[in-house]
C-alpha positions in Angstrom: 6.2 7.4 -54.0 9.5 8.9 -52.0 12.4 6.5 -52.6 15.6 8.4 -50.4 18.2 6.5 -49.0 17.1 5.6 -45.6 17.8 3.0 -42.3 16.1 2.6 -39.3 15.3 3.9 -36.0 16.8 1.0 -33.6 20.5 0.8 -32.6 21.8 -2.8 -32.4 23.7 -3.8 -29.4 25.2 -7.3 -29.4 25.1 -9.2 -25.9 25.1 -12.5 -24.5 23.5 -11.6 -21.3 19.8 -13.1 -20.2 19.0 -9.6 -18.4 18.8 -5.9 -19.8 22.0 -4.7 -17.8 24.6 -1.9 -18.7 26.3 -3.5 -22.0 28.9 -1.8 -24.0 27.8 0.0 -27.2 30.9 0.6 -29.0 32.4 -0.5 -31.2 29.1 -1.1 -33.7 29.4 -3.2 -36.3 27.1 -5.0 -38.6 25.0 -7.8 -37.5 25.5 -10.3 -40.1 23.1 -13.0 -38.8 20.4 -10.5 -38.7 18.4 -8.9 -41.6 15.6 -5.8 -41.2 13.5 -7.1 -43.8 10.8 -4.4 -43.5 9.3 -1.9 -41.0 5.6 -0.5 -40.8 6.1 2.8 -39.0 2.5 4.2 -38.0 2.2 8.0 -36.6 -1.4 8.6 -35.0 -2.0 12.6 -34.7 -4.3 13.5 -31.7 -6.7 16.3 -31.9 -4.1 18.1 -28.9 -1.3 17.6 -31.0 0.4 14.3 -29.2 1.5 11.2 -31.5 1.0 7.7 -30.8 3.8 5.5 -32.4 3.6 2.0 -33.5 6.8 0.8 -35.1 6.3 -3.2 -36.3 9.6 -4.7 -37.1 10.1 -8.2 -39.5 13.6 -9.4 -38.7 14.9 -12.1 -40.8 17.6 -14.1 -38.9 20.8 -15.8 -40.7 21.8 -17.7 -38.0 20.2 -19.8 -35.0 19.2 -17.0 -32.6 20.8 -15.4 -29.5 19.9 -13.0 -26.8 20.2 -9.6 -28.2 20.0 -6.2 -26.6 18.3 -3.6 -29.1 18.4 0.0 -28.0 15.6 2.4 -29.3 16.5 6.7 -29.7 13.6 8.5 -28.9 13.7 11.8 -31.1 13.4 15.4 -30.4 12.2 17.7 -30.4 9.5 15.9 -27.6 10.9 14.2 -24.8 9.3 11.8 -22.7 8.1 8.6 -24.1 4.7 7.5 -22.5 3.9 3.9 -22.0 7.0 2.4 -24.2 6.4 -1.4 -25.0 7.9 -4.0 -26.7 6.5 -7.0 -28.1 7.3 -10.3 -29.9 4.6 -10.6 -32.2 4.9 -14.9 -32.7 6.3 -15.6 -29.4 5.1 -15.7 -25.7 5.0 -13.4 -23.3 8.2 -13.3 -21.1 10.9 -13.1 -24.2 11.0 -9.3 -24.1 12.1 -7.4 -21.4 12.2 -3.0 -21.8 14.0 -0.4 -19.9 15.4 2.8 -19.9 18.3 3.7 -21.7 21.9 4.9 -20.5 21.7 8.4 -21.3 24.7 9.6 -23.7 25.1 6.2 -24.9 24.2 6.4 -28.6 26.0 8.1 -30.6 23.6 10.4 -32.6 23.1 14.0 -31.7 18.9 13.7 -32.4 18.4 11.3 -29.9 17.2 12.6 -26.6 16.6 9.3 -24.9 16.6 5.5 -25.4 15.1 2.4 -24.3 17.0 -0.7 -24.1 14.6 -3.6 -25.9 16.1 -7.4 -24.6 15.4 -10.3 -27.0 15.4 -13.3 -25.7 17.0 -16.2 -27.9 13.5 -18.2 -27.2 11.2 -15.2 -28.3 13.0 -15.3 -31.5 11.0 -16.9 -34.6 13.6 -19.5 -36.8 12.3 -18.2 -40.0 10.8 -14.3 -38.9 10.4 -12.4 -35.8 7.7 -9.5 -35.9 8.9 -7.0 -33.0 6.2 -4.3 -32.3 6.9 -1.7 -30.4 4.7 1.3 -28.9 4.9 4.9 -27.4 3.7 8.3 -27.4 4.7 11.7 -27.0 2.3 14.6 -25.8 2.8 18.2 -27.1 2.5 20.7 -29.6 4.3 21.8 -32.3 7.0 19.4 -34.5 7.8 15.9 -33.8 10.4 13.8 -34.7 11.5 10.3 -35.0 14.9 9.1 -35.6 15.5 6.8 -38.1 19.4 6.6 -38.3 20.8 4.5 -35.6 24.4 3.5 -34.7 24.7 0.0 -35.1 23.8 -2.2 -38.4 21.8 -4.9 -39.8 22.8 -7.2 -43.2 22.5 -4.8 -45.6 20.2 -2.2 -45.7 16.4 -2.3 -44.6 14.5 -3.3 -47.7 11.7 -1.6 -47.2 10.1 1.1 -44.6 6.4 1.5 -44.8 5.4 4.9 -42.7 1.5 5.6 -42.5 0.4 8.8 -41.0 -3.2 9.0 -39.2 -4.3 12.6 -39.1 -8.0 12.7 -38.3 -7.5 15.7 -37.1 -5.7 17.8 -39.5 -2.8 18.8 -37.5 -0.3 18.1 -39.8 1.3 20.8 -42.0 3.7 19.0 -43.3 5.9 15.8 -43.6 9.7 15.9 -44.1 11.3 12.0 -44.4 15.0 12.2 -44.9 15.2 15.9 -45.9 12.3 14.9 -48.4 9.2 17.0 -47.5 5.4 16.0 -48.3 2.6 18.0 -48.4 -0.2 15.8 -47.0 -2.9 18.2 -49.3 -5.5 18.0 -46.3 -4.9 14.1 -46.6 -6.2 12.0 -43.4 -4.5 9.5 -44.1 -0.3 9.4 -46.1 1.0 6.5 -46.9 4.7 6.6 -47.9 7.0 3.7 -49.0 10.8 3.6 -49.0 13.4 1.4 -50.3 16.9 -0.1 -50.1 16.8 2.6 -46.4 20.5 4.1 -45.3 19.4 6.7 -42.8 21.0 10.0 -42.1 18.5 12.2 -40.6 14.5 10.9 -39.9 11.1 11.5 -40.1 9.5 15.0 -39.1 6.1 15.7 -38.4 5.6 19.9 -38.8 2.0 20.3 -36.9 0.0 23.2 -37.0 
């Protein structure tokens, strides 16, 4: 089991707005009504090299609930995210909105894009709220997703679960926070992290 210090791969944004519209990102400070409780990160390997991403968030609020404006990096080296979608798991359809990202306005280096994610105050569960949220990238060669973002929750992310489907064995090798994995011809990896304070993300090596 691979314990680093990790985060997350959503930036935080506070905003009191009821549309996704251009919202200042600075300064970021720590949501303290907020708590990541856990992720489920799942990687799917296609046999032509491109990776489906499902990312499941549990967010445990300390506070009645307000709109909120999440923005998601998408990592490099790919670009292009395919089909991006955002979900509220125990609410109904309508509370999430997506859209593109300013470009430039997070600042982390490994981000290459981002999509702005709105939560509506509804959507939002009083005792959880299960975001999911889906993409792919098509390509070759190493893939990356960024874990670190530029705002912050209550305290660190408890847990991170990241699976990684490789039916296909295209993946040489895994490397989670400067941590690398061998999967040993695995189709299936399954590593959990704790206490997560994030500095650089998850790499996928393919062959």
């Amino acid at each position: 089991m691979v314990r680093p210090s990790l985060s997350l791969a959503l930036a935080l944004a506070l905003a009191g707005c009821g549309s996704v519209a251009p919202v200042p990102y600075y300064p970021f400070v720590e949501d303290r009504d907020l708590e990541l409780r856990y992720e489920t990160l799942t990687l799917s390997v296609e046999a032509d090299g491109s990776v489906r991403v499902a990312a499941l968030f549990y967010f445990v609020p300390h506070a009645p609930a307000r709109d909120r404006l999440l923005t998601f990096p998408i990592g490099p080296p790919r670009r292009g995210a395919q089909g991006f979608t955002a979900q509220l798991l125990d609410a109904e359809p309508g509370h999430v909105r997506v859209a593109p990202g300013e470009p430039g306005a997070l600042p982390m280096g490994e981000a290459v894009e981002s999509w702005d994610i709105w939560l509506g105050a509804a959507g939002q569960g009083p005792n959880q709220s299960r975001l999911l949220v889906r993409y792919a990238q098509a390509g070759s060669g190493d893939f990356g997703y960024v874990l670190k973002s530029g705002a912050y929750w209550r305290g660190p992310i408890r847990k991170l679960v990241l699976v990684v489907e490789d039916p296909h064995q295209r993946v040489a090798a895994i490397e989670v926070e400067g941590h690398r994995v061998d999967p040993a011809k695995r189709r299936r990896i399954v590593l959990e992290l704790d206490a997560l304070e994030p500095n650089r993300g998850v790499k996928l090596e393919l062959k």
